[in-house]
Backbone as CSV, one residue per row, in Angstrom:
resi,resn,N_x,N_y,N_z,CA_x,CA_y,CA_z,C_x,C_y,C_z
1,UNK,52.550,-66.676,-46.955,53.529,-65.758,-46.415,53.003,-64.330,-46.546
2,UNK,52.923,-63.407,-45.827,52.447,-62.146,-45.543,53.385,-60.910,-45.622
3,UNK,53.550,-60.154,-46.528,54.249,-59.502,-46.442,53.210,-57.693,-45.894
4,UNK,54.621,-57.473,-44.786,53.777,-56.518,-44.206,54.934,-55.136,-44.216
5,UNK,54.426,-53.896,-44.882,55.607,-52.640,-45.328,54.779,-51.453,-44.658
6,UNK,56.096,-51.011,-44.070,55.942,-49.739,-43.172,55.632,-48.871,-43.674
7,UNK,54.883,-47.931,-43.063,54.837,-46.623,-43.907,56.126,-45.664,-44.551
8,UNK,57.177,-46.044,-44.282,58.333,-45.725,-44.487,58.575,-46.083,-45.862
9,UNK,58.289,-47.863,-45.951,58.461,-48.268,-47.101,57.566,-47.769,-48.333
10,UNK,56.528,-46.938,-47.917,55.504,-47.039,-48.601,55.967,-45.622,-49.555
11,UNK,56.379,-44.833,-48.207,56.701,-43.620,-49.192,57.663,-43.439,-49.939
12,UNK,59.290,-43.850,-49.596,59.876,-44.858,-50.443,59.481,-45.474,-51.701
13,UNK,58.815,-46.003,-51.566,58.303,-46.703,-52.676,57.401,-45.690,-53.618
14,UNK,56.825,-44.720,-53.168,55.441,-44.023,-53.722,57.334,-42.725,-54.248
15,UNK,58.228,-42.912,-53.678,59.447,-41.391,-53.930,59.957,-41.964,-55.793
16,UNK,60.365,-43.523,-55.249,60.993,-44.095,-56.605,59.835,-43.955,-57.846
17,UNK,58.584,-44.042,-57.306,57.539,-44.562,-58.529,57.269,-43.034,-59.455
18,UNK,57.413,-42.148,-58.405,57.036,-40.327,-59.389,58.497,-40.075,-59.611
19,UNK,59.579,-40.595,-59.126,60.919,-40.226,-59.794,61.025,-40.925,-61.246
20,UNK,60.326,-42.270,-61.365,60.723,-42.759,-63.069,59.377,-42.614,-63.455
21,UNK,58.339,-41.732,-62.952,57.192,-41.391,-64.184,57.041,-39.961,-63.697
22,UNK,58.528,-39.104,-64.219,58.302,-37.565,-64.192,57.240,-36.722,-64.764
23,UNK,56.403,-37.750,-65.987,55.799,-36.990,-67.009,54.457,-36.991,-66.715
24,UNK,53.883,-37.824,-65.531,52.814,-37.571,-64.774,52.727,-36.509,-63.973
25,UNK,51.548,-36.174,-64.060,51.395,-34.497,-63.374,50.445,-35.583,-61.792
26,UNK,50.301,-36.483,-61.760,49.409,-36.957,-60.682,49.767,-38.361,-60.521
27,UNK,50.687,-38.844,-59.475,50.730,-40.727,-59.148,49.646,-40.589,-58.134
28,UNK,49.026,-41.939,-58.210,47.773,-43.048,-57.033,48.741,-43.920,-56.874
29,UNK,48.773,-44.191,-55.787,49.677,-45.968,-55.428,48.423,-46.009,-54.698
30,UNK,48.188,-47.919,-54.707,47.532,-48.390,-53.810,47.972,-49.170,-53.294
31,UNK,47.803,-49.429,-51.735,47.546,-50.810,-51.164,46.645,-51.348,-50.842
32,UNK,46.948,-52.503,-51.006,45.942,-53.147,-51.080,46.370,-54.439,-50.573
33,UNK,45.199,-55.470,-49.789,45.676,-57.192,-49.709,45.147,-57.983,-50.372
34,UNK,45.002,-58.977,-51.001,43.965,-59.739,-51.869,43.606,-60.829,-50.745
35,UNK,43.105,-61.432,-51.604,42.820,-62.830,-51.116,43.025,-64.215,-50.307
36,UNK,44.634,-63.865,-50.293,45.570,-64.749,-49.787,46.357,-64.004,-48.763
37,UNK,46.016,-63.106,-48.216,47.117,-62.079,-47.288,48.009,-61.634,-47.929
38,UNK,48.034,-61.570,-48.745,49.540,-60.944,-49.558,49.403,-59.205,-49.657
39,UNK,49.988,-58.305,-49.315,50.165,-56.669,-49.333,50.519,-56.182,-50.803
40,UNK,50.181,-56.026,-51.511,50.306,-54.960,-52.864,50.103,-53.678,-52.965
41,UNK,51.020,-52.950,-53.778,51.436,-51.700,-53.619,51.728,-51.636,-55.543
42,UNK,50.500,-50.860,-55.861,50.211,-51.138,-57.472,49.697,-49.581,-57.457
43,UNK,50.249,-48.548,-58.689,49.559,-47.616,-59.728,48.109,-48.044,-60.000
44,UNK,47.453,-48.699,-60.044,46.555,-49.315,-61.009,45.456,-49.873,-59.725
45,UNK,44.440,-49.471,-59.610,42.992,-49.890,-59.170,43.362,-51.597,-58.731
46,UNK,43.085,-51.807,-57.304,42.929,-52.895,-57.174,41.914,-53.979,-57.661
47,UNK,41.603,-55.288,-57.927,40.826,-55.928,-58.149,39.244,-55.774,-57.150
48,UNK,38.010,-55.394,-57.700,37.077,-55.860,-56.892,36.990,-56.470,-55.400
49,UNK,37.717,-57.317,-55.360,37.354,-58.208,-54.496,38.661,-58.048,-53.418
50,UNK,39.671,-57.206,-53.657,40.644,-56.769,-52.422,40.031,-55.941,-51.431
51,UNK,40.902,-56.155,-50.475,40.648,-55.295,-49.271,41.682,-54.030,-49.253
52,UNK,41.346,-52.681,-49.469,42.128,-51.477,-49.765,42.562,-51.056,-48.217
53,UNK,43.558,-50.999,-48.283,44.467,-50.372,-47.109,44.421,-48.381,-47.297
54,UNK,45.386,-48.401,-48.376,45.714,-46.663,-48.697,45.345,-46.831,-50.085
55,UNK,45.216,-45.336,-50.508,45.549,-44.631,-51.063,46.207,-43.631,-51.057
56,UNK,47.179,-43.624,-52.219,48.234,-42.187,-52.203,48.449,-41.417,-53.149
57,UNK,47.988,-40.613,-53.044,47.891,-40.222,-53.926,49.237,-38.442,-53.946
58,UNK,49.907,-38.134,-55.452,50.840,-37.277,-55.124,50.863,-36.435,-56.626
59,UNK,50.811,-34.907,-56.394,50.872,-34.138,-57.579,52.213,-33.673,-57.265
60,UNK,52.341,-33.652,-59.053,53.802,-32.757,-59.414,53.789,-31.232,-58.823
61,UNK,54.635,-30.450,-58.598,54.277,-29.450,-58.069,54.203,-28.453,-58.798
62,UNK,53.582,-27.298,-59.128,53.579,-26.033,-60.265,54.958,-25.922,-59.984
63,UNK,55.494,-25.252,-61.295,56.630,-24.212,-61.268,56.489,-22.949,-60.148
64,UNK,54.877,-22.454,-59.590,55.538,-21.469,-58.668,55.797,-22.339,-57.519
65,UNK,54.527,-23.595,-57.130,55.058,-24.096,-56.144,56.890,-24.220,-56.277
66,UNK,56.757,-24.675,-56.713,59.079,-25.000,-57.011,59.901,-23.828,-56.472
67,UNK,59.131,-22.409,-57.161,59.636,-21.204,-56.911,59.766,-20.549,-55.638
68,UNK,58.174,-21.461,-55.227,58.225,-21.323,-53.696,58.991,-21.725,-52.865
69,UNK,58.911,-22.945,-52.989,59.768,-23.972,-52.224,61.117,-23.748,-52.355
70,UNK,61.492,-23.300,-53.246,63.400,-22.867,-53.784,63.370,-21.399,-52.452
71,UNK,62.633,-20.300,-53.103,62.712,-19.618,-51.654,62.577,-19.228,-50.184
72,UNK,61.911,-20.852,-49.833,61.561,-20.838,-48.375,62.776,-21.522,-47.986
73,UNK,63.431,-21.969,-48.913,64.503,-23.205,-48.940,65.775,-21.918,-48.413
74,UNK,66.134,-21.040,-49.724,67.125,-20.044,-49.634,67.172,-19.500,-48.218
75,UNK,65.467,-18.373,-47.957,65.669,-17.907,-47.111,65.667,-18.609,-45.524
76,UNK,65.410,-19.923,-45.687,66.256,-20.796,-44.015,67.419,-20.895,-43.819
77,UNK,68.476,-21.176,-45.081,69.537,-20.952,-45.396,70.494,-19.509,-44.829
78,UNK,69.764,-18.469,-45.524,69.904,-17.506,-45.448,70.308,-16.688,-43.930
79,UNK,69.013,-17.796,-43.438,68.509,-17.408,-41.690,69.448,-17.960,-41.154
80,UNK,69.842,-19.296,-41.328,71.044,-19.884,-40.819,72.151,-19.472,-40.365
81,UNK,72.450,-18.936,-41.311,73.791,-17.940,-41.839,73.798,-17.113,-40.961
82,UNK,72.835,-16.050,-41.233,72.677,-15.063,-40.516,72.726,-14.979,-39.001
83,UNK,72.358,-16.565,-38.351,71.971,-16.756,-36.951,73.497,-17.179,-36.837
84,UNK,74.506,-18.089,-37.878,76.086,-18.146,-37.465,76.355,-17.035,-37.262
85,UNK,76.620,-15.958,-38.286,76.998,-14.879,-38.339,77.140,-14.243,-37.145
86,UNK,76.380,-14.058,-35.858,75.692,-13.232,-35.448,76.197,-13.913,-33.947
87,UNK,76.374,-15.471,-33.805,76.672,-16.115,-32.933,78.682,-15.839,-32.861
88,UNK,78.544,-15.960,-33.856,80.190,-15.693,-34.191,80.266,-14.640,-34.070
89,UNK,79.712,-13.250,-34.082,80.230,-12.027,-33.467,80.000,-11.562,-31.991
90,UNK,79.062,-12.565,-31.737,78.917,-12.213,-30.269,80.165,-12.674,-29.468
91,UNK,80.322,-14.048,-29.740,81.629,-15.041,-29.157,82.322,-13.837,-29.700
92,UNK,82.857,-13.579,-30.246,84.500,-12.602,-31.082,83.649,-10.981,-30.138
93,UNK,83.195,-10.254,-29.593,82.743,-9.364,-29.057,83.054,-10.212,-27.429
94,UNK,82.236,-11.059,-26.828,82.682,-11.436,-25.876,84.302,-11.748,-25.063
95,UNK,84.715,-12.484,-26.077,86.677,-12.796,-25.799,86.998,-11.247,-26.041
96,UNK,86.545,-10.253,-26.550,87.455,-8.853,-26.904,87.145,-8.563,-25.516
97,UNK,86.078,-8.658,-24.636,85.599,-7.683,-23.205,86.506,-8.539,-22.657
98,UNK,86.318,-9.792,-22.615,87.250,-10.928,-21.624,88.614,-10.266,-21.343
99,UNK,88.854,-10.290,-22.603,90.662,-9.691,-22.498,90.654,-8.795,-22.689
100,UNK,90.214,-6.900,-22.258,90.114,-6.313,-22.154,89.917,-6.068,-20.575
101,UNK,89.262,-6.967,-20.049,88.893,-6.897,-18.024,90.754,-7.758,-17.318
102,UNK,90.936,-8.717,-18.335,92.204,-9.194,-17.891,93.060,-8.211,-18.133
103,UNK,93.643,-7.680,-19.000,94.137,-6.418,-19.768,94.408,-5.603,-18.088
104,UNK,93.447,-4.819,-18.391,92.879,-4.223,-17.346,93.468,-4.295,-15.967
105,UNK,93.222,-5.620,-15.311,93.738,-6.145,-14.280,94.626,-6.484,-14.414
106,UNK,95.785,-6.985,-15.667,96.978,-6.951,-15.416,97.874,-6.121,-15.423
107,UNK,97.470,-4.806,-15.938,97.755,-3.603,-15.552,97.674,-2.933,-14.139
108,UNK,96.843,-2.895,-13.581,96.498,-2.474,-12.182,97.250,-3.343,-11.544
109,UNK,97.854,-4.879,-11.759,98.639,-5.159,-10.779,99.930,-5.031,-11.148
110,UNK,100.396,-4.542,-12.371,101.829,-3.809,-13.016,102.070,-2.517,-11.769
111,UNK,101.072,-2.027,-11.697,101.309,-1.084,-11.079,101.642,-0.930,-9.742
112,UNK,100.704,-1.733,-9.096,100.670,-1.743,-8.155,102.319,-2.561,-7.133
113,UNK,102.620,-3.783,-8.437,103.967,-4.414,-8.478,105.164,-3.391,-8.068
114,UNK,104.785,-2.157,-9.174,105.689,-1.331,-9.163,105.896,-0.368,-8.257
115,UNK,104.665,-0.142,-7.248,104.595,0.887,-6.506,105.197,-0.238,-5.395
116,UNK,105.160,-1.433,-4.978,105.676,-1.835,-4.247,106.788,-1.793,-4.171
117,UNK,107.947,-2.149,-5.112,109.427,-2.247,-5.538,110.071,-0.914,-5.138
118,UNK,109.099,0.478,-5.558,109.637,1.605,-5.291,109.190,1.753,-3.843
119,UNK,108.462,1.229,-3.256,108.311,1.659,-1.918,109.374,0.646,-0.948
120,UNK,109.764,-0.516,-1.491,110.778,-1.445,-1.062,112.097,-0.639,-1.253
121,UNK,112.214,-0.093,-2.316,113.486,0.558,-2.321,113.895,2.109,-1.700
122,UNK,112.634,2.283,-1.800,113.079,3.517,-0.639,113.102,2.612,0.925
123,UNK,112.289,2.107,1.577,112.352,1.669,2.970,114.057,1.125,3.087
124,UNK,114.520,0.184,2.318,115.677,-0.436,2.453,116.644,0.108,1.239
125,UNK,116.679,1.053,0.902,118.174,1.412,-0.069,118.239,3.135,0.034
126,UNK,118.268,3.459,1.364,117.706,4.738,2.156,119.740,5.286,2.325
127,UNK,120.518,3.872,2.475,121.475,4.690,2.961,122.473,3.167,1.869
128,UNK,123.693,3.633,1.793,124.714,2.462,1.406,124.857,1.698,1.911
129,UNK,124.517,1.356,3.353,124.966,0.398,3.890,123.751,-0.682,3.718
130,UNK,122.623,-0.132,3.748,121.480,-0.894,3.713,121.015,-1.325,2.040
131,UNK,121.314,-0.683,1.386,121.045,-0.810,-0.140,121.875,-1.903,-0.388
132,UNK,123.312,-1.988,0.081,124.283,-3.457,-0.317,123.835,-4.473,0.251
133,UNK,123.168,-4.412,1.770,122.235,-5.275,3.148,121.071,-6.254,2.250
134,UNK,120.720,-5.319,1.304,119.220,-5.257,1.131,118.781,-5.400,-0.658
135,UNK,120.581,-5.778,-1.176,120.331,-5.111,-2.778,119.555,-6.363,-3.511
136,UNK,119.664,-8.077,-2.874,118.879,-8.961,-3.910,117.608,-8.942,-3.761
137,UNK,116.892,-8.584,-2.111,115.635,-8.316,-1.942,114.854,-7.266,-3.035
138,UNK,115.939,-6.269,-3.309,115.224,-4.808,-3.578,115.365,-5.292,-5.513
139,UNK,116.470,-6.267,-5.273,116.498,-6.472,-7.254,115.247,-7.291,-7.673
140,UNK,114.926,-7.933,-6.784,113.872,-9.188,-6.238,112.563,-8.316,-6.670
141,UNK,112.039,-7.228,-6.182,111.070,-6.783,-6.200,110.773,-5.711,-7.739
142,UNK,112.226,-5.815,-7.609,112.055,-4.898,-8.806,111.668,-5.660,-10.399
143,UNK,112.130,-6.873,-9.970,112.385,-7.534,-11.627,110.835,-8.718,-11.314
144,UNK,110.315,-8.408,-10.207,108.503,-8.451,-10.043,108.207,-7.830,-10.663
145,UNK,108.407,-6.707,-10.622,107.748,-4.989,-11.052,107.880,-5.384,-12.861
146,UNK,109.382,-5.751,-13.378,108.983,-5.807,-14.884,108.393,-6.946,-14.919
147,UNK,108.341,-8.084,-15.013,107.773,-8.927,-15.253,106.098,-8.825,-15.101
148,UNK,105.705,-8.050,-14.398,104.386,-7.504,-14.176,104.005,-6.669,-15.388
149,UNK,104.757,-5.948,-15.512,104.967,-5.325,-17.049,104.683,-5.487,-17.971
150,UNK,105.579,-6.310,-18.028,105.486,-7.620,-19.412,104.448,-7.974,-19.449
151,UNK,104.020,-8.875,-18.191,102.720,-9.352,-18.688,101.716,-8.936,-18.498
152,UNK,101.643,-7.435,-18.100,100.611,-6.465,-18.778,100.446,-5.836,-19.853
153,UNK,101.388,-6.071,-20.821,102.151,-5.110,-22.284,101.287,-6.396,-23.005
154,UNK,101.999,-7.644,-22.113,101.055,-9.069,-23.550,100.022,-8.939,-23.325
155,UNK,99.034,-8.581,-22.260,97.586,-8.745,-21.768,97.026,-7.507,-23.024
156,UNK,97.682,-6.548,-22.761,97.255,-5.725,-23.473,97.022,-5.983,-24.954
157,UNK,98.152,-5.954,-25.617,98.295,-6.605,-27.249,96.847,-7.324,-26.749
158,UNK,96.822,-8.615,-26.609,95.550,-9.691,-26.968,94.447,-8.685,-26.872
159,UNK,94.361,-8.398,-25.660,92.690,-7.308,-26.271,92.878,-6.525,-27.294
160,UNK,93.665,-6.256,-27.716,93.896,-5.539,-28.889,93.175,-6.005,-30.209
161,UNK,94.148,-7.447,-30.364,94.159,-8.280,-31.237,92.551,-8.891,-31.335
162,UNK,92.161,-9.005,-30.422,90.851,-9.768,-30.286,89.816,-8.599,-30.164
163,UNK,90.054,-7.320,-29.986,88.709,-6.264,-30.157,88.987,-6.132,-31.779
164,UNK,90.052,-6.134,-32.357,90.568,-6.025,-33.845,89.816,-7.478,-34.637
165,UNK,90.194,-8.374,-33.966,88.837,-9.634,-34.449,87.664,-9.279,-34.232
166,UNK,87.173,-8.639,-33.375,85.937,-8.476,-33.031,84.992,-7.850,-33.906
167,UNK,86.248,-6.519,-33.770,85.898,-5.346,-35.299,85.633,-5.567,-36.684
168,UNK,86.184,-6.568,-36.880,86.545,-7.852,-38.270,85.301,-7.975,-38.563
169,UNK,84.553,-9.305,-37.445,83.366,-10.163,-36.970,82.093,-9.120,-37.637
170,UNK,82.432,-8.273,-36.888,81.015,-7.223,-36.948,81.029,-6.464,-38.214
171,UNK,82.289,-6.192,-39.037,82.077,-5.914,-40.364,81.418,-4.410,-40.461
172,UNK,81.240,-4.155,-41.725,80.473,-2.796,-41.911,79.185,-3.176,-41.966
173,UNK,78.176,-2.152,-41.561,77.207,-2.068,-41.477,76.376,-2.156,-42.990
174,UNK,75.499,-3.743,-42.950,75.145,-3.736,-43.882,73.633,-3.603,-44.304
175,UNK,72.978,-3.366,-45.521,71.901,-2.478,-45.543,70.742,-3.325,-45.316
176,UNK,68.950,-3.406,-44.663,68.674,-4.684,-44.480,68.044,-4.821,-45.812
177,UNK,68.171,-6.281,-45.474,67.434,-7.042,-46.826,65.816,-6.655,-47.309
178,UNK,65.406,-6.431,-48.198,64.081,-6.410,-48.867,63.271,-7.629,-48.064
């Protein structure tokens, strides 16, 4: 029977073997097959007469290596962050312009609502007879006119609210890093 292990298994196997012999500064694993097809995966020099597949060999790492590795570790982290950070103020800067152009435009058509209503009410509420003729049309246009209002007063607030998130997002200016 032939047992045949992936390189997957191998390193696996080579992860568990320097995790319970911490006090080695240097593991060798070998593989190796003997005689009979069989795959071995042994610390220890194969026999003469095997056929050697790998060697693996793996050092403990210095304390600066560690030191190293702890700060290449931090500062990706760091970068991470920094790249959320930065994505998240753009999005929170973007929705503030968004609703600031709606804002905007729902204002200009407040107005424009309103210049209609007053131009409706002068054409048709010119005399009494025509203003009573003409009064649900002219209430009609008028209560366009607030409602246009309104929902230019709410358009407004949200850009508010969301350049005020925005302002949040972007924070004070902070000093750069070393």
């Amino acid at each position: 029977m032939k047992h045949l292990l992936s390189a997957a298994s191998v390193v696996l196997l080579l992860a568990i073997l320097s995790s319970l012999s911490p006090l080695n500064a240097q593991t060798t694993l070998y593989t190796w097959t003997d005689a009979k097809g069989r795959v071995h995966i042994t610390d220890t020099p194969p026999p003469p007469d095997a056929k050697i597949k790998d060697v693996i060999e793996q050092t403990e790492p210095t304390p600066a290596e560690v030191r190293q590795l702890q700060d290449a570790q931090r500062r990706r982290v760091e970068t991470r962050q920094d790249e959320q950070r930065r994505t998240e103020t753009e999005e929170a800067l973007r929705r503030a312009r968004e609703a600031d152009d709606q804002a905007r435009a729902a204002v200009q058509r407040a107005e424009e609502q309103t210049q209609q209503a007053l131009e409706y009410r002068k054409r048709f509420g010119n005399t009494p007879s025509r203003r009573q003729e003409f009064k649900y049309k002219i209430r009609a246009e008028e209560e366009k006119a607030i409602q246009s209002q309104a929902e230019a007063q709410r358009a407004v607030e949200r850009a508010q609210a969301l350049s005020e998130a925005a302002r949040t997002a972007v924070g004070p200016a902070q000093p750069p890093k070393p």
